[in-house]
C-alpha positions in Angstrom: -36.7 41.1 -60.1 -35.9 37.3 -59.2 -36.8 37.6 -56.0 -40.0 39.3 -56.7 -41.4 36.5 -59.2 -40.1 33.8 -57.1 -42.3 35.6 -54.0 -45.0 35.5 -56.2 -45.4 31.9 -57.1 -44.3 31.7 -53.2 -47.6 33.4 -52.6 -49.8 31.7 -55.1 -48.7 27.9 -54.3 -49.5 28.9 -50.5 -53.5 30.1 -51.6 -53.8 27.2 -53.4 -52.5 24.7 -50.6 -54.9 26.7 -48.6 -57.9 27.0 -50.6 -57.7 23.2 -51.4 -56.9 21.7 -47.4 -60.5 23.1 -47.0 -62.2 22.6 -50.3 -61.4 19.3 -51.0 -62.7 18.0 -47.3 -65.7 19.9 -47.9 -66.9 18.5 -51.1 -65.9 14.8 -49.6 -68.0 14.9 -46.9 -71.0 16.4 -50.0 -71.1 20.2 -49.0 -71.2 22.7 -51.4 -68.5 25.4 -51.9 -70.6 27.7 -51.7 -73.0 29.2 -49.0 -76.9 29.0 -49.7 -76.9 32.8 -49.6 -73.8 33.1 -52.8 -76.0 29.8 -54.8 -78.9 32.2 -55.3 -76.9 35.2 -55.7 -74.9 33.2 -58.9 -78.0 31.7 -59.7 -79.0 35.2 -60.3 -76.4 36.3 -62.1 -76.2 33.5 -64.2 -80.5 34.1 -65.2 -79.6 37.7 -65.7 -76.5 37.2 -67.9 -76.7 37.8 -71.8 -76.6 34.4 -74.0 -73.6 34.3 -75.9 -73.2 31.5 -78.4 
């Protein structure tokens, strides 16, 4: 069960590495994370999602 737990934050501290060695170099040099395609599609989603307050 050790070993299991241990591969998991294995797995998780490698995704994040990952994810950040290309996000953060993106966002320095002023691109966006996302695609102009997935802004509209959230942009979307955000106009069509219920207030909550």
């Amino acid at each position: 069960m050790m070993f299991l737990i241990f591969a998991m934050l294995v797995a998780t501290g490698l995704g994040v590495a990952i994810v950040g060695s290309v996000a953060l170099p993106a966002r320095r040099d002023g691109r966006g994370l996302f695609t102009t395609r997935a802004a509209s599609r959230l942009a979307g989603v955000r106009r069509r999602r219920p207030r909550t307050h």
